[in-house]
C-alpha positions in Angstrom: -4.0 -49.1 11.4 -7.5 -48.1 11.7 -6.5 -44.3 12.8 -4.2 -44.5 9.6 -7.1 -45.6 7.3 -9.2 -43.0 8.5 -7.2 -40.5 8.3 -6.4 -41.3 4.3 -9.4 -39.7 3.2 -8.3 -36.3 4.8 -4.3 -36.9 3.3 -5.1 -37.5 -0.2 -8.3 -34.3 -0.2 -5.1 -32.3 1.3 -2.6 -33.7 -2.2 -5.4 -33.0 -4.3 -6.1 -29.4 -3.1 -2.3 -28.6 -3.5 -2.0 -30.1 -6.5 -4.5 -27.5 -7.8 -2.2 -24.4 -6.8 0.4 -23.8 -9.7 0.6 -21.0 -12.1 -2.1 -18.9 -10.1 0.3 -19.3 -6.7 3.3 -18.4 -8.8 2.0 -15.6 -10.4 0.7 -14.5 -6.6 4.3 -14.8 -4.9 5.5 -13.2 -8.2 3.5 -10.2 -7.3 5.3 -9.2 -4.0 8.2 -8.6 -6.0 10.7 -5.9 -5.0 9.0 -3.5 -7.0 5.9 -4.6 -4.6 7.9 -4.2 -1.2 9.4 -0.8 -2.3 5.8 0.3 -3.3 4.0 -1.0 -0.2 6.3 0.1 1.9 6.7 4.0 1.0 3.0 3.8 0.9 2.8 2.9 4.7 5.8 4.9 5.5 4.5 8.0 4.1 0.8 7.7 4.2 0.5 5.6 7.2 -2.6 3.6 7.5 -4.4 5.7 4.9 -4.1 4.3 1.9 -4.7 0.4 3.4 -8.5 0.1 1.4 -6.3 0.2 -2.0 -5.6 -3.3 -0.8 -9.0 -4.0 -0.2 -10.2 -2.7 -3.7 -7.6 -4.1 -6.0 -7.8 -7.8 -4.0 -11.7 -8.4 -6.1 -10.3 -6.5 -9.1 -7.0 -8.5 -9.6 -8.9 -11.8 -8.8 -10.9 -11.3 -11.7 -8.3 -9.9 -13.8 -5.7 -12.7 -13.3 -9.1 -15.3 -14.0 -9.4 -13.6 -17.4 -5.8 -14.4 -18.2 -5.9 -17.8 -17.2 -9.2 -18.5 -18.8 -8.1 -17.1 -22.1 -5.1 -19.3 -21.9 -6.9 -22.8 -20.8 -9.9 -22.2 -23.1 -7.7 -21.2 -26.9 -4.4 -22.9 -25.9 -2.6 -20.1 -27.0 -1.8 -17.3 -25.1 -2.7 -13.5 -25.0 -0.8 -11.8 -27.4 -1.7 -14.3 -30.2 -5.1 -13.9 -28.9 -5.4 -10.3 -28.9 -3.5 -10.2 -32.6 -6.5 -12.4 -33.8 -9.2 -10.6 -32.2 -7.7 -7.0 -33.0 -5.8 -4.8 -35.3 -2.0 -5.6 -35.9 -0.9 -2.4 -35.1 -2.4 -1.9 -31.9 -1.2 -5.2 -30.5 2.1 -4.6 -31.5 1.7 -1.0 -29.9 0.8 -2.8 -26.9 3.7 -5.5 -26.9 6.2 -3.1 -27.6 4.6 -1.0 -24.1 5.1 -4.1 -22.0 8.1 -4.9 -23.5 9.3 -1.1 -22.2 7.6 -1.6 -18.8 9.4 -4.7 -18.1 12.7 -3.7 -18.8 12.5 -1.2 -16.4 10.8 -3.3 -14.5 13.9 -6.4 -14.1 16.7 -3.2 -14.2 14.7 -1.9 -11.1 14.6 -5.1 -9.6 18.1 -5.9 -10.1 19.4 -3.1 -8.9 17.4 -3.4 -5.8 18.7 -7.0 -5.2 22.9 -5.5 -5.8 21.7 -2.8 -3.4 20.0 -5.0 -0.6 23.4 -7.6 -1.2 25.5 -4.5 -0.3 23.4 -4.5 2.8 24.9 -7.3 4.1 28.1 -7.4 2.8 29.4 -3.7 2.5 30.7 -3.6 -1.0 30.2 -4.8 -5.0 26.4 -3.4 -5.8 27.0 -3.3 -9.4 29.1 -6.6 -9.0 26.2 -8.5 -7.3 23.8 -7.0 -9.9 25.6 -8.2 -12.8 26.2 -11.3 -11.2 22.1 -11.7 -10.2 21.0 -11.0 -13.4 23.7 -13.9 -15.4 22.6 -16.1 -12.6 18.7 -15.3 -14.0 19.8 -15.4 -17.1 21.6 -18.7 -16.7 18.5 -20.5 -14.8 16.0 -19.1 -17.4 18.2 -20.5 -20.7 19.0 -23.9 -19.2 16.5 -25.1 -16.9 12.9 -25.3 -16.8 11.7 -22.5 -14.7 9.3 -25.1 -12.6 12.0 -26.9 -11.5 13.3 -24.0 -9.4 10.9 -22.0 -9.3 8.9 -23.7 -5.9 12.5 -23.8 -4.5 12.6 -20.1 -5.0 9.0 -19.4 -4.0 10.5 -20.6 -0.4 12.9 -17.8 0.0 9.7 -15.3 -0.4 8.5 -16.8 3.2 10.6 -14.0 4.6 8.6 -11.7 3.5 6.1 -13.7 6.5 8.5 -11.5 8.7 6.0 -8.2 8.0 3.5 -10.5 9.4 5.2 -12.1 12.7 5.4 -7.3 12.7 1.6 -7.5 13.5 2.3 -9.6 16.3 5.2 -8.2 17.9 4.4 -4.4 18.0 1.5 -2.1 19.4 -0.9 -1.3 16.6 -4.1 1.1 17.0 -6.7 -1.0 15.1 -9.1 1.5 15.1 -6.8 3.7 12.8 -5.9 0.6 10.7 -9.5 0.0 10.2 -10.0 3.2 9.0 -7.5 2.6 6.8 -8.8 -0.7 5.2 -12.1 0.8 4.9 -10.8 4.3 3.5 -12.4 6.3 6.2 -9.7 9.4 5.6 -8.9 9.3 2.1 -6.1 11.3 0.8 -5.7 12.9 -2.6 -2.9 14.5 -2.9 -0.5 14.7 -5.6 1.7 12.1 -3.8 -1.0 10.8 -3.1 -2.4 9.9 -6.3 0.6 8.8 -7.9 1.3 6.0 -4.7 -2.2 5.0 -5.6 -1.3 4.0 -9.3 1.9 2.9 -8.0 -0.2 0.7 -5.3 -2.6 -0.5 -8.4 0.3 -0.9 -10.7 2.5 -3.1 -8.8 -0.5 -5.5 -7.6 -2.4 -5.7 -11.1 0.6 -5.8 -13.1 0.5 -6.5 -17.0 3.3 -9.0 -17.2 1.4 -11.1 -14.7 -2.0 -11.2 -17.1 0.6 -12.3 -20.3 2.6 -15.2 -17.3 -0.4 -16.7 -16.1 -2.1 -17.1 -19.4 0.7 -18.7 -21.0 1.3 -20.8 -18.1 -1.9 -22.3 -18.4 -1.2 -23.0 -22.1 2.1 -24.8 -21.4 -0.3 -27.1 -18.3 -1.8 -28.3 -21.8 1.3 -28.8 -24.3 2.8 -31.0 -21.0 -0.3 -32.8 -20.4 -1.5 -35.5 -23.0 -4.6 -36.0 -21.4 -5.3 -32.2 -20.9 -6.7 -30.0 -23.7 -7.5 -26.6 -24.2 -11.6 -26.2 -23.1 -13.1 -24.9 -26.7 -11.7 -29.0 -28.1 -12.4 -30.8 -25.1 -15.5 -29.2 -23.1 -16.0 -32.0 -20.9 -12.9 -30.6 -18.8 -14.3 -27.2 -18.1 -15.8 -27.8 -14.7 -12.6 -29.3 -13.4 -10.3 -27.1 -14.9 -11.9 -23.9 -14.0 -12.3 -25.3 -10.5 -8.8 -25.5 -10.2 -8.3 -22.1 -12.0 -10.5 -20.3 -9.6 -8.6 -22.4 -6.5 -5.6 -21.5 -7.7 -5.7 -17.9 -8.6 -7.8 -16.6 -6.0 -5.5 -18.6 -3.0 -2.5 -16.9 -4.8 -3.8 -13.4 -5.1 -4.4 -13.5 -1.4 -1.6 -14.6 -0.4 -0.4 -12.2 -2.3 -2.4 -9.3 -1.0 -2.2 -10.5 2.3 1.2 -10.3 2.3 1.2 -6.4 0.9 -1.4 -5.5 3.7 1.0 -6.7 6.1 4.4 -4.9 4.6 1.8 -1.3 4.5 0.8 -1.9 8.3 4.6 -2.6 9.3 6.0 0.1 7.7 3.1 2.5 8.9 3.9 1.4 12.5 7.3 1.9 12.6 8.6 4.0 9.9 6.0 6.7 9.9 5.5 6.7 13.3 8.8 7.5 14.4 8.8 10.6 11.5 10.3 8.9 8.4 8.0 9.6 6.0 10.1 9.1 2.5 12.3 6.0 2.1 15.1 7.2 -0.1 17.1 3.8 0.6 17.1 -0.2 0.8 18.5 0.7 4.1 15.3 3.1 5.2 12.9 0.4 3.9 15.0 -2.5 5.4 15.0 -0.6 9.0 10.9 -1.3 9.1 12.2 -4.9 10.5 14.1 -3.8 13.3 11.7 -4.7 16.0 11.2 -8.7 14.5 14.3 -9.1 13.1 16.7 -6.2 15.8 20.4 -6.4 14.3 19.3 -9.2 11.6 16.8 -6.3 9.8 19.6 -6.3 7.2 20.0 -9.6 6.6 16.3 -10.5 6.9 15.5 -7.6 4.5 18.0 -8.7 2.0 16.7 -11.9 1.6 13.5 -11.1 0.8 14.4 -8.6 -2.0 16.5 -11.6 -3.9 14.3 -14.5 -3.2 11.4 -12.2 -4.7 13.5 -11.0 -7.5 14.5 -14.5 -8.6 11.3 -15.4 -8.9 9.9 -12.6 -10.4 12.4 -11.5 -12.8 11.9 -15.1 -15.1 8.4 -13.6 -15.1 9.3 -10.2 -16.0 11.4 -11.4 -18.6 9.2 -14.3 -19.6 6.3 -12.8 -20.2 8.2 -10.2 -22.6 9.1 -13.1 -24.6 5.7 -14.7 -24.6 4.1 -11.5 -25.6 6.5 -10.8 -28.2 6.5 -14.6 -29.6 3.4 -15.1 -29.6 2.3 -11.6 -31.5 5.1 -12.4 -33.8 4.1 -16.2 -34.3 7.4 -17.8 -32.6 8.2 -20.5 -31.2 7.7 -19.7 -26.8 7.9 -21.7 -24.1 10.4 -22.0 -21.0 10.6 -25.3 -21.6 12.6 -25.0 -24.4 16.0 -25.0 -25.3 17.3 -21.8 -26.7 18.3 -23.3 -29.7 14.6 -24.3 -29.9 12.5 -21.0 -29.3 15.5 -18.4 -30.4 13.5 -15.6 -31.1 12.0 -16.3 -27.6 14.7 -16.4 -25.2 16.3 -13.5 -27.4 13.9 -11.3 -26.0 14.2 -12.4 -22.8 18.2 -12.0 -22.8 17.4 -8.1 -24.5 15.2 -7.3 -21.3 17.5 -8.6 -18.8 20.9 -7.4 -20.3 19.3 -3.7 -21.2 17.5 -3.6 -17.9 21.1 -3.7 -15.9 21.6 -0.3 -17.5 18.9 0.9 -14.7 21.9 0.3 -11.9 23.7 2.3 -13.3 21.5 5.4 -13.5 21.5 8.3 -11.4 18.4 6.9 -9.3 18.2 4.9 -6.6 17.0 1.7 -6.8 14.3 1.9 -4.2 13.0 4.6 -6.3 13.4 3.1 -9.7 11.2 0.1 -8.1 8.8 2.8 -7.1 8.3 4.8 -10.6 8.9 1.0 -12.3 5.1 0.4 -10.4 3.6 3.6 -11.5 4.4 3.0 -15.3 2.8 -0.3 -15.0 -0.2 1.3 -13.6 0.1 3.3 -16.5 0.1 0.6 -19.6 -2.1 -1.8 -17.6 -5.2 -0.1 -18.5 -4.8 -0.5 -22.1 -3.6 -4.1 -21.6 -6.7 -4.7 -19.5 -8.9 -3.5 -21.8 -7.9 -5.5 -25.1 -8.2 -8.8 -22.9 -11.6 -7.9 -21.7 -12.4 -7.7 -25.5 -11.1 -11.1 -26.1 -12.5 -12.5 -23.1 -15.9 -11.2 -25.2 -15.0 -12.7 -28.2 -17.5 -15.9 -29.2 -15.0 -16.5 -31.8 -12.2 -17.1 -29.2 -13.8 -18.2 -26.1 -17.0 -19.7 -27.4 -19.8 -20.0 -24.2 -16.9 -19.1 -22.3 -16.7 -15.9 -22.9 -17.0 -13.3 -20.0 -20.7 -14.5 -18.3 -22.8 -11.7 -15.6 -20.1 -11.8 -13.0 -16.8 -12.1 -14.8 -17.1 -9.5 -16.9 -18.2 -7.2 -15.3 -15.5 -7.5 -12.5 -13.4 -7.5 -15.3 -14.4 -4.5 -16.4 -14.8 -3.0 -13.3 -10.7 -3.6 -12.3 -10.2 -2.0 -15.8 -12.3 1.3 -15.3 -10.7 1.6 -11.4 -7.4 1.4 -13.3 -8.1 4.2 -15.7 -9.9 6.2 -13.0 -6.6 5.9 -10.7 -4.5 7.2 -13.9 -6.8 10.3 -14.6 -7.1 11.2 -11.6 -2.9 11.2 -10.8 -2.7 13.1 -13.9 -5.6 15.6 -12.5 -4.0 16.2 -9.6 -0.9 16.7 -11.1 -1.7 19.5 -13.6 -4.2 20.9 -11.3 
């Protein structure tokens, strides 16, 4: 009894400190959606180790980005769009909904199609008909239950994507060249190049995630009674942004972690063995072979629809949010769709008109690719109206972006722009 008693202490620290991971470790496992494994994973097999230090740079960058989000969210109790529409001119907010609206779509028609094609995988046959039936099954969950409810459940199904790491463990690496790598010793700026590089930036400092995570942290109030957002009750701050920082910086490295581990796997095994261009859900899926042998399929597979389920609520969601909140609807994912129906229309619009991706001429695995370089793309404008809310003493009162903050907010939103020009450079030189 006395070992039990002593060892309390350490139990309930451990409840507490998970109890402070929520929308930040969603919004992390989130990120390594299929549009992140298809992106990560032509990046290693085509570039190797060499373009490992994006990793490295964006980990800070989207940190400090995703804190912005949350912040804006927990401090005004209402989320970014309606934020940015009070801080900004009409137009340009709506100019900027209407982008992520566009992005996203693509986005959950990528993803989709990349869950059909990985189900054929396994099964052999019916990739349209397992698209269509992934995205009424996302649909379904989305209208009729609260996305917390099975959203942890689906956050489980991502721990396949640990099979990249167990990779590191099970084949020869040459650290020296993957150290090179993290620390950008042989940088590369080639036209491919530079577009993987936006696609790189793109799919791990997404805009939908800055518009999920802010609006997450609004609903954590409208569910709490005896939580409020900071500017009415200031006495919370130093809790709640404790628990912000916790949360968002475990799930960005998780989340990066993860991404460093799919580049180095597919850097050892695809491009060493000559296949630099994964055309395929098969190609990417054959970077398991030596963890997973004749299950690399299988194993693959898995990952792309656990990921996809998660993500694609958040794809979709934060559409609707945006949309919602710039339009002054009712939003939430707690709702019933008879409740928030301008809401969940939008969400239904970006799933139904994203399947129309599957049946395009090109191939998932690619559509998942350019889906992350036109996120790069809109991010930077997206970035850039938060930071100026994030300034706003109107909005955020004295917590508005202090000597570190902004700046790193800034920062992520100048690397951003500089990774945009210089793909278009490149491209035209």
């Amino acid at each position: 009894m006395v070992q039990n008693n002593k060892s309390l202490p350490a139990r309930v620290k451990g409840i507490a400190v998970l109890n402070q991971l929520g929308p930040g470790l969603i919004t992390g496992a989130a990120d390594d959606d299929p549009s992140g494994i298809a992106t990560y994973s032509q990046a290693g097999a085509q570039f190797g180790f060499g373009l490992l230090w994006t990793l490295v740079l964006t980990f800070p960058l989207m940190v400090s980005i995703q804190m912005v989000s949350a912040l804006i969210g927990r401090v005004t109790g209402h989320g970014l769009a309606r934020n940015m529409r009070e801080v900004m001119p009409r137009g340009l907010v709506t100019g900027l909904v209407a982008l992520l609206f566009i992005a996203n779509t693509i986005n959950v028609g990528a993803d989709l199609a990349a869950m059909g094609a990985a189900a054929k995988l396994v099964t052999g046959f019916g990739q349209h008909t397992f698209t269509i039936a992934f995205a009424l099954a996302s649909l379904g969950l989305q209208l009729f239950i609260p996305y917390r409810r099975y959203a942890r459940f689906l956050t489980i199904l991502t721990f396949s994507l640990f099979a990249y790491v167990a990779m590191l463990f099970m084949i020869k690496l040459d650290w020296a060249q993957i150290g090179a790598g993290l620390i950008g010793l042989h940088p590369q700026l080639t036209e491919d190049a530079a577009t993987t590089i936006v696609a790189i930036f793109g799919t791990t400092i997404s805009p939908y995630l800055f518009f999920w995570q802010s609006s997450q942290e609004v609903e954590e109030v409208e569910q709490k009674p005896d939580e409020h957002p900071l500017m009415e009750a200031p006495k919370e701050a130093p809790a709640q942004i404790a628990r912000i920082k916790m949360d968002t910086v475990t799930g960005m490295l998780v989340s990066n972690f993860i991404a460093v581990a799919i580049m180095i796997s597919t850097a050892a095994t695809l491009h060493q063995s000559g296949v630099t261009n994964i055309e395929t859900a098969a190609d990417a899926a054959k970077a398991l072979e030596p963890v997973a042998g004749h299950f690399a399929f299988a194993l693959f597979s898995l990952g792309i629809i656990g990921t996809g389920l998660l993500a694609i609520p958040v794809l979709a969601g934060s559409a609707g949010y945006a949309i919602a909140e710039s339009q002054g609807w009712k939003s939430g994912l707690d709702n019933m769709p008879w409740q928030a129906r301008g809401f969940y229309t939008v969400i239904g619009a970006a799933v139904l008109l994203g399947l129309g991706i599957d049946y395009s001429p090109l191939d998932p695995i690619k559509a998942l690719y350019w889906s992350a370089v036109l996120n790069g793309l809109i991010a930077v404008p997206i970035m850039a109206a938060m930071m100026v809310v994030m300034h706003s003493k109107k909005k955020m009162g004295k917590f508005r972006a202090g000597n570190v903050l902004g700046p790193l907010g800034w920062l992520a939103t100048l690397v951003m722009a500089a990774a945009t020009v210089t793909m278009v450079y490149v491209m035209l030189k």
